[in-house]
N, C-alpha and C positions, 0 to 999 in steps of 0.2 A: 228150699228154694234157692236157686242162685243163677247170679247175674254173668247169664253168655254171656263170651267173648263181643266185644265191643267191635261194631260195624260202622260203616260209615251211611248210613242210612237212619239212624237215629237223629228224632225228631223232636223240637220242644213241645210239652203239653197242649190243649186244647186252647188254654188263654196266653200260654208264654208268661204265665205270673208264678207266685212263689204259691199262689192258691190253686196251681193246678195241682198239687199236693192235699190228698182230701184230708178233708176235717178242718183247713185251716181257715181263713177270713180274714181281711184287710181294712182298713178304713183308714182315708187321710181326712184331717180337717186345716185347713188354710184360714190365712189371713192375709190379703192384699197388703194393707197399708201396715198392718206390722211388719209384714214380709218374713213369716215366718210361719210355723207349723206344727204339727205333731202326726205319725202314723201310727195306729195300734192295729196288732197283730191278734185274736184270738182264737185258739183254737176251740172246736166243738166240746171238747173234754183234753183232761191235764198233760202234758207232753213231758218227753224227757228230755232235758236242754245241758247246755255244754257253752263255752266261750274262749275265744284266745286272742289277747290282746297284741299289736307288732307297736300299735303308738309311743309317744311318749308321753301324752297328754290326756286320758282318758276320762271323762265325766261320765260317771255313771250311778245307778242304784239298786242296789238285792244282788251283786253279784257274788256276793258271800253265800249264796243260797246254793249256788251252782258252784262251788266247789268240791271238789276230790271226795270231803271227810264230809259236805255236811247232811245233817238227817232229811231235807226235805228231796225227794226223789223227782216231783214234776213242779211244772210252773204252771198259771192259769192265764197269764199275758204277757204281753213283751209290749215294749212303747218304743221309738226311734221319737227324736225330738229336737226341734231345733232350741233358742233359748239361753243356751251354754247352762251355766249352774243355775241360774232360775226357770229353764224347762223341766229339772224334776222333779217339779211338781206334778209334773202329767201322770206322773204311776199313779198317784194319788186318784186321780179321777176315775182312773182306770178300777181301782182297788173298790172304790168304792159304789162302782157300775157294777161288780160282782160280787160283792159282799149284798146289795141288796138280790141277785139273783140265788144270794148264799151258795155260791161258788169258791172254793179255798181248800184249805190245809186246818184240815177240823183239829181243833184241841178242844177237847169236850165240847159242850155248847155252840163253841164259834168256830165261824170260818174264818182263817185270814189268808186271802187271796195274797199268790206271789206272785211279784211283776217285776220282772227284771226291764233296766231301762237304760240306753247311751242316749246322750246328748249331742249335738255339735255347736258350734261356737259360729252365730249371723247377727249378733248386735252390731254391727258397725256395715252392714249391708243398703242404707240407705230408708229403710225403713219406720215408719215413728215407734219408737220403743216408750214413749209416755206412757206406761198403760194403767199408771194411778198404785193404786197403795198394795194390791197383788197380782202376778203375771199373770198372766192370762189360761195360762197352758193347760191347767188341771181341768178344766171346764173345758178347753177344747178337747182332750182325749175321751172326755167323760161324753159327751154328743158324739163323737167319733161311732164309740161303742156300740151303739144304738145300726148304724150305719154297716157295721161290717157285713160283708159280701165276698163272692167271690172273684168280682170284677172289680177293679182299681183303675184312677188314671195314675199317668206316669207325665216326668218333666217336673213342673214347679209346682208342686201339691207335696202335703205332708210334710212330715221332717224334710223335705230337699227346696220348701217355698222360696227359701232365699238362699240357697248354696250358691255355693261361687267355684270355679276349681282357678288356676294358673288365669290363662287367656280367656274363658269362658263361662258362663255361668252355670252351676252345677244342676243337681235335681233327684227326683228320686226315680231309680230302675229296678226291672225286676224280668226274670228268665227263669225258663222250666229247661229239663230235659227229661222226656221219654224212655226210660229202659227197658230192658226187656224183662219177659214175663211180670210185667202190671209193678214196677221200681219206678217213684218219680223222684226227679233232686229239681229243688226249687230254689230262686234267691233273687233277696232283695236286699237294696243297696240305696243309701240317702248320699250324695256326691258334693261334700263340701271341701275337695284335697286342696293340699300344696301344691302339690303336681299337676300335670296337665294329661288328658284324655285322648287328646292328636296328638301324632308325629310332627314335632315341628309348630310352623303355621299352615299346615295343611288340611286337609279337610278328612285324612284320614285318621282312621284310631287304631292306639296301639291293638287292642282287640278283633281289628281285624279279621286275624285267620281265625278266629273261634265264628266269626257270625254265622249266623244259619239264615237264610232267606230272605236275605237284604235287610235283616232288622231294624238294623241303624243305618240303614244308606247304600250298601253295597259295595262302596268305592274301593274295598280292599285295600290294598300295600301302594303306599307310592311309587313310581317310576320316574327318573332315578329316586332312590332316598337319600332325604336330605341330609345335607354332612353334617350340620347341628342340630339333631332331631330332640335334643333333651333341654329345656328351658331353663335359663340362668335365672336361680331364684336369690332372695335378698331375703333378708332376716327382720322385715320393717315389721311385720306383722305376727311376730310370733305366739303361740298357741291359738291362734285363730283358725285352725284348719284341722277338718275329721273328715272322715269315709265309715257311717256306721252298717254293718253287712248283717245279713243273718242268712243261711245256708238252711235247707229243711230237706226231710225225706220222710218218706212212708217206711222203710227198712227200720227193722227193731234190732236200736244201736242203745248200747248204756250210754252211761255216762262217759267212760274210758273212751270207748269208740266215738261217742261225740268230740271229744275232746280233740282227737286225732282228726276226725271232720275237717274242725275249725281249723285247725294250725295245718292242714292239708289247701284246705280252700283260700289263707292266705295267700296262696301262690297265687291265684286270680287276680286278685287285688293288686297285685305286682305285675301281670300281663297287663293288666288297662289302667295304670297310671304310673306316671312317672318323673320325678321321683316318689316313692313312697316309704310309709313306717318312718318317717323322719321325728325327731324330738317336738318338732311343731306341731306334728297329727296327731288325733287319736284314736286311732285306726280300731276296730275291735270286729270281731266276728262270732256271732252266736252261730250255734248249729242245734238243730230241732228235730227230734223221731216221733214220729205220732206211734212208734211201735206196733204198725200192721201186719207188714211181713216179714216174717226170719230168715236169716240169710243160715245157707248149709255149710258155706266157705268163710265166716267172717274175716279171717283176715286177707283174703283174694279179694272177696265182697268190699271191703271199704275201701284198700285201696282203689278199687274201680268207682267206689262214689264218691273220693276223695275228689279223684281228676275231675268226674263229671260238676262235681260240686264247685270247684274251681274255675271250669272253664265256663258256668253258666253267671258266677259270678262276675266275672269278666264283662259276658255280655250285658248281665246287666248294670254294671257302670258304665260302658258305653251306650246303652238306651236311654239311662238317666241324663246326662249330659244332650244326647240327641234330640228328646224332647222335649226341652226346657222350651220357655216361652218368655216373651218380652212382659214385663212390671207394666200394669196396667196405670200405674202414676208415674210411668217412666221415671222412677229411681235407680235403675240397673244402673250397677257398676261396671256390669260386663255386659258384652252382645251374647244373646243366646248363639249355638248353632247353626240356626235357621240364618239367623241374620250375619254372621258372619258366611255363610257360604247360603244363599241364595237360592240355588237350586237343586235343596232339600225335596227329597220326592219322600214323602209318608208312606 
C-alpha cells in the first residue's frame, strides 16, 4: 500500500482529533482551582512509539523504554501532564488502571504496564497548589482512564488546564489528517511555550496557511505584516515553559521510522510558535503506529507522513491556544483568545 501523491483536497478525519486514528482514546481530567491537569492517551492494544526531544528542559518518565537499543518493543499508555516534577506521578495511575486490567509487558506471571510520560511546568499559574501531603495527579490520570473515548474537548482541559503561551493563555489541541487509501496522522498538543502563537499582537497565527476549514478562526496572514511579528522575551521565568506533542498514525512504522516521525514533526512546532526549542522549553514529541497498514514505499511513505504529521501538528497548537477559555475563579494570568480578540466565531 502506498500513499498517492499528495493533493490538495485532503481533508482532516471525522473528529479532527488525534483519535481519528483507530484504536486510539483520549481522556482529560481537570481541576479548576488547582488549575491544572492531566491527559491520558490509550490505545486499544500495545503500539509502537518513538520520541524526539528540541527542549532544553524536559520532564519526563519510561523514556528509556523507547529507546534505540531497548528490549520493550510497544507501550500500553502515554500521560501529558501538567504539575512540572510532581505530575509524574500520573503514569502511576495510569499503570496501575492497567495492571488491574492485566494489561503490560508480561514477565512470567506479571504484567507491568509501560507508560511513557512528559510533564509541563503551571505551578506558578495562579492556581491553589495546597494539595496537602501528595499531588493530586496519580488519581486524576487513574479516573481519566475510565473515561477514554474517542471524542475529547480541546482549550483548558487536561494537561493544557493552566498553560500559558507569550501573550496568551495556552491549552490543549489536537488535528487529524485524511490520506489516501484508509493513512490517517493524528496530533495532539498540550500549549505551555515561551513563545507566542500569533503574529505579533494580532489575531492571526503563525499556522495560518496550514488551517483547513476555518479551524481556528480563518483569519489567515496579516495584511500588511507586522514589522515586529516575533515577541521580545526576558529570562524572568525560566524553565517554566513546555509544548508536549505526540504525532500518531495507522501506517506500520518501527521504531527507526518513528523516530524520523518525531524529529520530522518537529518542524510543526516551529511553524506555530515562536520562538521555540529554547533552553527554557521542554519541547518533546512522541510519535505513535498502531501498526495497521504497510506502506510498499517506506521511505517516500514517511517522508509524506512526516510533512503531514508536522503540518497537522501545527494546527493543532494553534487550536489549543484558540480554544482556551477564561479561569472560572478568575486567576488567569493571561486573556484567552476569545477575550483578546472578541470576535471569535467557533
Amino acid at each position: 500500500m502506498t500513499i498517492r501523491d499528495q493533493d490538495n483536497s485532503l481533508k482532516p478525519g471525522a473528529r479532527n482529533l488525534i483519535t481519528d486514528v483507530p484504536g486510539l482514546k483520549v481522556a482529560n481530567r481537570s481541576d479548576a482551582r488547582l488549575k491544572s491537569g492531566v491527559t491520558v492517551l490509550l490505545p486499544d492494544r500495545p503500539v509502537t512509539a518513538a520520541y524526539d526531544i528540541r527542549g532544553g528542559g524536559v520532564g519526563s518518565r519510561e523514556l528509556g523504554a523507547l529507546s534505540p537499543g531497548g528490549t520493550v518493543e510497544s507501550i500500553h499508555g502515554l500521560v501529558l501532564s501538567g504539575g512540572s516534577a510532581f505530575g509524574l506521578d500520573a503514569a502511576t495511575g495510569v499503570q496501575s488502571y492497567l495492571r488491574e486490567k492485566s494489561i503490560g509487558f508480561e514477565i512470567g506471571d506479571v504484567n507491568v504496564p509501560i507508560v511513557p510520560q512528559a510533564i509541563l511546568f503551571d505551578l506558578l499559574n495562579g492556581g491553589d497548589k495546597d494539595w496537602g501531603t501528595f499531588p493530586p495527579y496519580r488519581d486524576m490520570a487513574y479516573a481519566a482512564c475510565s473515561d477514554v473515548a474517542d471524542t475529547f474537548e480541546l482549550g483548558s482541559t487536561g494537561a493544557g488546564t493552566g498553560a500559558t503561551t507569550f501573550s496568551l493563555k495556552g491549552g490543549l489541541g489536537s488535528a487529524s489528517l485524511q490520506l489516501e487509501d484508509g493513512l490517517i496522522v493524528g496530533a495532539l498538543a498540550a500549549v505551555n511555550a515561551m513563545g507566542s502563537a500569533i503574529i505579533g499582537q494580532t489575531r492571526h497565527f503563525w499556522a495560518a496557511p496550514l488551517e483547513i476549514d476555518g479551524e481556528f478562526g480563518g483569519h489567515g496572514l496579516p495584511e500588511p505584516f507586522p514589522e515586529n511579528p516575533v515577541p521580545k522575551l526576558g529570562l524572568s521565568n525560566p524553565g517554566e515553559n513546555t509544548t508536549l506533542c505526540v504525532v500518531a498514525t495507522n501506517a506500520a512504522l518501527d521504531r527507526k521510522a518513528l523516530t524520523r516521525l518525531a524529529i520530522m514533526a518537529q518542524t510543526g512546532m516551529a511553524r506555530a510558535l515562536m520562538p521555540v526549542h529554547s533552553p527554557l522549553d521542554g519541547d518533546i514529541v512522541f510519535a505513535l503506529s498502531t501498526g495497521d497498514l504497510p506502506l510498499s514505499d517506506p521511505l517516500t511513505d514517511l517522508n509524506r507522513l512526516g510533512t503531514h504529521a508536522a503540518n497537522s501538528l501545527s494546527r493543532a497548537i494553534a487550536r489549543a491556544v484558540y480554544f482556551a477559555e477564561p479561569d472560572p475563579h478568575d486567576t488567569d494570568l493571561k486573556p484567552t483568545y476569545s477575550e483578546m480578540f472578541s470576535s471569535k466565531a467557533r
